[in-house]
ZAMARGU-4260 file (C-alpha; in steps of 0.2 Angstrom, whole numbers, plus 5000, padded with zeros to 4 digits):
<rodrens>
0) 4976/4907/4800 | 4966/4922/4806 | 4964/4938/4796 | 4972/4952/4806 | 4959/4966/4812
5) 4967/4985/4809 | 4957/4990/4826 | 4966/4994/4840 | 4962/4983/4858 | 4964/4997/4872
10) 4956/5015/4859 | 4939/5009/4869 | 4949/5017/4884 | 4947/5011/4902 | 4933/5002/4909
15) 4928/5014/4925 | 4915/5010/4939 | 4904/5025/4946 | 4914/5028/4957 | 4930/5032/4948
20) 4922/5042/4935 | 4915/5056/4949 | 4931/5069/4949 | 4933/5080/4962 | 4926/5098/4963
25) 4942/5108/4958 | 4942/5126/4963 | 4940/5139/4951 | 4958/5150/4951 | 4956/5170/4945
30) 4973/5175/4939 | 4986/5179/4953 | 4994/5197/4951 | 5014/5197/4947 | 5018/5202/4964
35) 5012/5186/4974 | 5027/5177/4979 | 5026/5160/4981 | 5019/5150/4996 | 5032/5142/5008
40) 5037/5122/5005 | 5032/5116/5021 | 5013/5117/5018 | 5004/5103/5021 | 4991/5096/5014
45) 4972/5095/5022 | 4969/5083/5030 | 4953/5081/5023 | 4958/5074/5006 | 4966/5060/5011
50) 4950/5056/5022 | 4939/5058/5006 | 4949/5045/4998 | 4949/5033/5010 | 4930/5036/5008
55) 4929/5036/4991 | 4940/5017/4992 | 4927/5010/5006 | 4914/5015/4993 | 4921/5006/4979
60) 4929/4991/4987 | 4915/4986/5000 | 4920/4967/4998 | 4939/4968/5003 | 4934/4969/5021
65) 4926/4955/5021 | 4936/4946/5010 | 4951/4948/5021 | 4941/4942/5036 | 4938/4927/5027
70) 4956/4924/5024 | 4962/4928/5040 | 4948/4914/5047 | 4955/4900/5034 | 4973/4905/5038
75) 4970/4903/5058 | 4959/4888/5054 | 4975/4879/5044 | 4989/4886/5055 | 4977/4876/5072
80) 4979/4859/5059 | 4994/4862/5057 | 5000/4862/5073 | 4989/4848/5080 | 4995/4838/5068
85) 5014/4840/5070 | 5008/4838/5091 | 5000/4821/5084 | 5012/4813/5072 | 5027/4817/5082
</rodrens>
């Protein structure tokens, strides 16, 4: 039997691509005085960010499109058999 190794599987971390390693900018805060009160709940995030993620996934997932594509082609391709041969045996 094998010899057990003391070094742990996952301490190497993640693997990232490019793409997840960038972080966004965050903005630098200076210190808010005591007398700020809070901003109401119903703020809604910018639109904005979830435009730059949906960027940010077409950039790191340029394949899926066309993988799907390709999918949808086979599945319309084996749904027509289908059919024509349930039309012909029946």
């Amino acid at each position: 039997m094998g010899k057990k190794s003391r070094r742990r599987r996952g301490a190497s971390g993640p693997r990232l691509s490019a793409a997840q390693l960038v972080r966004p900018e965050e903005p630098t805060s200076a210190p808010a005085p005591a007398a700020v009160h809070p901003a109401p709940a119903a703020v809604h995030p910018a639109p904005k960010a979830s435009v730059r993620v949906l960027r940010d996934l077409r950039e790191e997932y340029p394949y899926v499109v066309a993988d799907l594509k390709r999918i949808a082609i086979i599945a319309a391709v084996m749904l027509i058999l289908m059919l024509g041969l349930a039309f012909l045996l029946v």
